[in-house]
C-alpha positions, 0 to 999 in steps of 0.5 A: 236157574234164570227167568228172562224177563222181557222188555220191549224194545222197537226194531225198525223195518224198512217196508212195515210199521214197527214191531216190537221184539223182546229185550233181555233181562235177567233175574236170580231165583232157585240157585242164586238165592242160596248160600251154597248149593246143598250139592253139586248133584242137587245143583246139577238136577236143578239146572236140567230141570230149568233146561226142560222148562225153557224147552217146554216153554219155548214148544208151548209158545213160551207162555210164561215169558210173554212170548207167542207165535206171531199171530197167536198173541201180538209178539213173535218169536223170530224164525231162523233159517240155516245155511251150513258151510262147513265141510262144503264145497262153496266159493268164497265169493258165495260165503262171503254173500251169504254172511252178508246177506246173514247180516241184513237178515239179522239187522231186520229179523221181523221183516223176513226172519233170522239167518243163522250160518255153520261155519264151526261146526258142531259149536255153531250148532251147540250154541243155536240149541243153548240159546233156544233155550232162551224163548225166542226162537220159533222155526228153525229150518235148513236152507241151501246156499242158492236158496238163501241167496235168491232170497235174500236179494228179493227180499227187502231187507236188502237194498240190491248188490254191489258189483265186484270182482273177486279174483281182481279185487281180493286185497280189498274185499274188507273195504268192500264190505264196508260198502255192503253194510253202509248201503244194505248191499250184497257184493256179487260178481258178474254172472251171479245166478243171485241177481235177478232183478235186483238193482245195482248199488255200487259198481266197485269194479268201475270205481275202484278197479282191479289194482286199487290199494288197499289205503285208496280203497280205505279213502274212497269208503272214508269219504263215502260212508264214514257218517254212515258207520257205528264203530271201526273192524279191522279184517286181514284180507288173506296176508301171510307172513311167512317171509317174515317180514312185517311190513311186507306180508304176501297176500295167500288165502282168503279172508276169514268170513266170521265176522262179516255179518256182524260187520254189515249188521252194525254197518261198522267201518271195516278196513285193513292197512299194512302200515296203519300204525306205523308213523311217518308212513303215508297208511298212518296218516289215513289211520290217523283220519280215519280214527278221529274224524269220525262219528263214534263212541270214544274210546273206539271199539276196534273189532275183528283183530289187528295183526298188522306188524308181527314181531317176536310172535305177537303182534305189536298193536293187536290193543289197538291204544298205541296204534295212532298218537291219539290213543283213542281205541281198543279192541274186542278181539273177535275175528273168528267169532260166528253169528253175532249178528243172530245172536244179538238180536235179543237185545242188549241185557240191562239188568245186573247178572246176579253171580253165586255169593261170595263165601264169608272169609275172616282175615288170618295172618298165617293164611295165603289168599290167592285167586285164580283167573282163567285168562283170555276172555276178552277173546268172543272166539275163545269164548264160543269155542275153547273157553266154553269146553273149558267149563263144560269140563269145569261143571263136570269135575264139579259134579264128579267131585264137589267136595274139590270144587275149588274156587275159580275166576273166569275172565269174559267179555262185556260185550257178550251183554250186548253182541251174545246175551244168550252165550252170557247167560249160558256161562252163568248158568254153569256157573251157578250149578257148580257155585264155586265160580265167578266171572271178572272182567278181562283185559283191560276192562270195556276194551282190551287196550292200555287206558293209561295211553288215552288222553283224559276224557277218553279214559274217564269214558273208558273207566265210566264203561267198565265201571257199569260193565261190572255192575251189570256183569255184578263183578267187582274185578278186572284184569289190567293190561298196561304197556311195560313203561306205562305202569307209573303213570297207570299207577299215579292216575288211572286206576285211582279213578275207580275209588270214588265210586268202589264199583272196581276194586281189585285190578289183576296186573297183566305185563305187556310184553309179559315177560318183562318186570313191571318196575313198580313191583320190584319192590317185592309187594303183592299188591298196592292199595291205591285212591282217595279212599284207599279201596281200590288193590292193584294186585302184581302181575303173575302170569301162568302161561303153561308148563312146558317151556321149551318153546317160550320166548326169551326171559319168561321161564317163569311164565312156564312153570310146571304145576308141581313149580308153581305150587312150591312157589305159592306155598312159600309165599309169606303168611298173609298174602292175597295174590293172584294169577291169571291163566291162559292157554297160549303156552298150552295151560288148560283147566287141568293144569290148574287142577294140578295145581290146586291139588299141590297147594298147602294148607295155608292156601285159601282159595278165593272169589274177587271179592274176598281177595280184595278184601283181605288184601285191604285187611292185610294192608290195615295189619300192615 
């Protein structure tokens, strides 16, 4: 089980002295301490019997993680209203005022309570009981949409509203919201019952009007606010692209309002152009302002999605890293992810996540090692949604038959360390229950982005950043995406950055676009041991994408191989191998797919964690 620890960390108030609220940290006892779990069964009682203590503590005033009930010990226990939106008739004017005013709840959550919004559904939900187990959650009550929005303009937290309009103006309703976070200000339309008395902050509608485009509105928020921002989200404000044209999409349903309160919370840059990342145009140039002139961490840390320029069914600068010529950012994909802005508040955790211990492993040269990776966990919204089913079904199968509980990596997101404490811990806590799993970093490390693109002082950022990533994450892995042409220079360049420290050992190769060779593959290897060290592996790209390839785009049917495929494949692999493949589900793969597969696997095959598979891919090189 885990125990939190917290350390204090000092969140400011606009109208009270500050107040102290408790920071994450995490460490192993029970589970963790042991070689192996005696059983999946003991296991499994172990991990409820942790899931009643945290429910006791948290009823009894969580006693033994130091936390009370504001006035009953000098630390609080944040209380939390809930609006849920799914399933009602509300209009997207009013969602998107709640998310905002979401948002400036969460930024100050001492000064008028947490604001939590269902917008999934029961997964919203699940999550909120999840994390409650963590110990600092006090009152949960429901409130209506009219309710929390009168309350959220009389509060403090928030700073009055923005006047717009939403019929008029809804090509720019990202842009607006930049506006929103920068001045802690809710957008209303006139006539709003939600007004009252709150002051007026920025009447887009006289500033901006009723045909302002969305680059003029890119420039008016750039001029105005950009010092005032932390990082840069791309929102599409409602395109379709049914017409097929890239460049030319029609503008057909509102904007996705998941991510919203996080956007205001964090007060980031949001923004959309068509043709941002397209050179010579007139969007490019502003892109190209906007993404250097600025006060942000490099690389840049895009959120929410870029979907701009769809080609061949995927969208061309979704990384971000060849957006502008500067190479400058990245992506955190996570545009349809709910309630960040609540779940962050904990604080960022600063402590390494203790993982199972890796199994004792002896080189054999008649053995194939291979490791398997669920992929795409660099998506936060695969995370709260599909991947967490993902491994309730994996705890279950587990628990159902330990004796076939193989080992199986898991690709997620670092910025749940800061962005979703509580959905990181609840995935390692799956984790240990079952003992066979292991979590890596996902494309391509910090940021999903190509780091051989970037000039050399981001990259040296960027490895830095992946680097306490995984020491934090206590993973010795990632998964590598590098553009088609790129791998050379990726090869000669970036991944030996790594070996000095040892922090990153083993990189699992994934192709942009995945169905073309990676040309320094071609020479039949495995993998390729690189640095000055020579402890750094850079295992081939093999990609299993599902098993039905009747609608597979061109040149990848062996991307989509049947179980019964991939297992001849693997058994045939020469005696010694340390290979890898990296699942996702966009072909339709699921954990039962990889059930299949396991269950075809010879012998020979040995199934191992990261850290095993580094290491008889180095002693297979040293055989070699």
């Amino acid at each position: 089980m885990y125990i939190l620890a917290f350390s204090d960390v000092n969140v400011s108030l606009r109208c009270s002295p500050a107040l102290r609220l408790p920071r994450i940290q995490a460490y192993k006892r029970g589970l963790l301490s042991l070689s192996r779990p005696v059983s999946l069964m003991y296991a499994t009682m172990l991990g409820l019997a942790a899931a009643l203590l945290f429910a006791a503590s948290a009823a009894n005033g969580a006693a033994d993680l130091g936390l009370a009930h504001s006035g009953a010990g000098g630390k609080v226990m944040v209380n939390v209203s809930v609006v849920t939106l799914v399933g009602q008739a509300v209009p997207f004017p009013a969602v998107l005022a709640v998310q905002v005013c979401a948002g400036l709840f969460n930024r100050q959550p001492a000064v008028d309570g947490a604001a939590y919004v269902v917008l999934h559904g029961q997964t919203d939900w699940d999550w909120l009981a999840d994390v409650r187990e963590d110990g600092w959650i006090g009152s949960v009550q429901n409130s209506t949409v009219a309710a929390f929005l009168a309350r959220c303009l009389a509060s403090p937290v928030s700073a009055g509203y923005i006047r717009y309009n939403y019929s008029s103006q809804h090509l720019i309703t990202p842009q607006i919201l930049t506006a929103a976070g920068a001045l802690g200000a809710v957008p209303l339309e006139d006539g709003s019952p939600y007004i009252g008395s709150a002051p007026l902050v920025l009447d887009a509608v006289a500033v901006l009007g009723s045909n302002c485009s969305l680059r003029d509105a890119t420039r008016y928020m750039f001029e105005r606010f950009v010092n005032s921002t932390t990082t840069l989200a791309f929102m599409d404000p409602g395109y379709s692209w049914a017409n097929k044209d890239p460049l030319a999409p029609v503008l057909a349903h509102d904007p996705n309002p998941m991510l919203i309160d996080l956007i205001v919370k964090e007060r980031f840059f949001n923004m959309y152009m068509v043709e941002a990342c397209i050179p010579l145009t007139d969007d490019y140039a502003l892109m190209e302002e906007v993404a250097t002139s600025n006060p942000w961490p490099r690389p840049i840390a895009v959120y929410g999605y870029d979907n701009t320029f769809p080609f061949a069914g995927g969208d061309v600068f979704e990384a971000e890293t060849p957006c502008i010529k500067a190479h400058n950012m990245g992506q955190v994909a996570s545009d349809g992810s709910s309630n960040l802005a609540f779940f962050s508040i904990p604080g960022a955790i600063v402590e390494p996540l203790p993982q199972n211990p890796a199994p004792a492993l002896r080189f054999n040269a008649s053995k194939t090692y291979l490791a398997l990776t669920v992929g795409d966990g660099d998506n936060l919204s695969y995370l709260q949604g599909g991947r967490r089913q993902w491994m309730q079904q994996r705890v279950e199968k587990c628990g159902a038959d330990p004796a076939g509980c193989f080992p199986l990596l898991w690709s997620i997101s670092p910025h749940l360390l800061q962005r979703a404490p509580g959905w990181l811990l609840w995935f390692y806590r799956q984790a240990n229950m079952t003992g066979q799993d292991w979590f890596v970093l996902p494309p391509s490390g910090h940021l999903y982005a190509y780091p051989s693109e970037m000039p050399p002082a981001d990259q040296a950022a960027f490895a830095r950043r992946t680097e306490e990533d995984a020491r934090l994450l206590s993973t010795t892995a990632s998964v590598a995406w590098e553009f088609a042409l790129s791998w050379e220079n990726a090869i000669d360049q970036y991944f030996p950055r790594y070996s000095e420290n040892g922090v990153v050992q083993g990189f699992f190769a994934v192709n942009v676009p995945f169905m073309l060779p990676v040309l320094p593959f071609l020479d039949g290897e495995f993998f390729k041991v690189l640095g000055n060290q020579s402890n750094v592996v850079l295992f081939r790209p093999r990609e299993w994408r599902g098993t039905d390839a009747s609608g597979a785009p061109p040149f990848s049917g062996q991307n989509y191989l049947t179980a019964v495929e991939m297992a001849k494949e693997v058994n045939t692999y020469p005696g010694g191998t340390a290979t890898q493949i990296y699942v996702t589900s966009d072909g339709g793969a699921n954990l039962d797919t990889i059930y299949s597969l396991v269950a075809l696997l010879e012998e020979h095959v040995e199934l191992v964690d990261d850290r095993g598979l580094v290491a008889m891919a180095l002693a297979s090189h040293d055989q070699a």
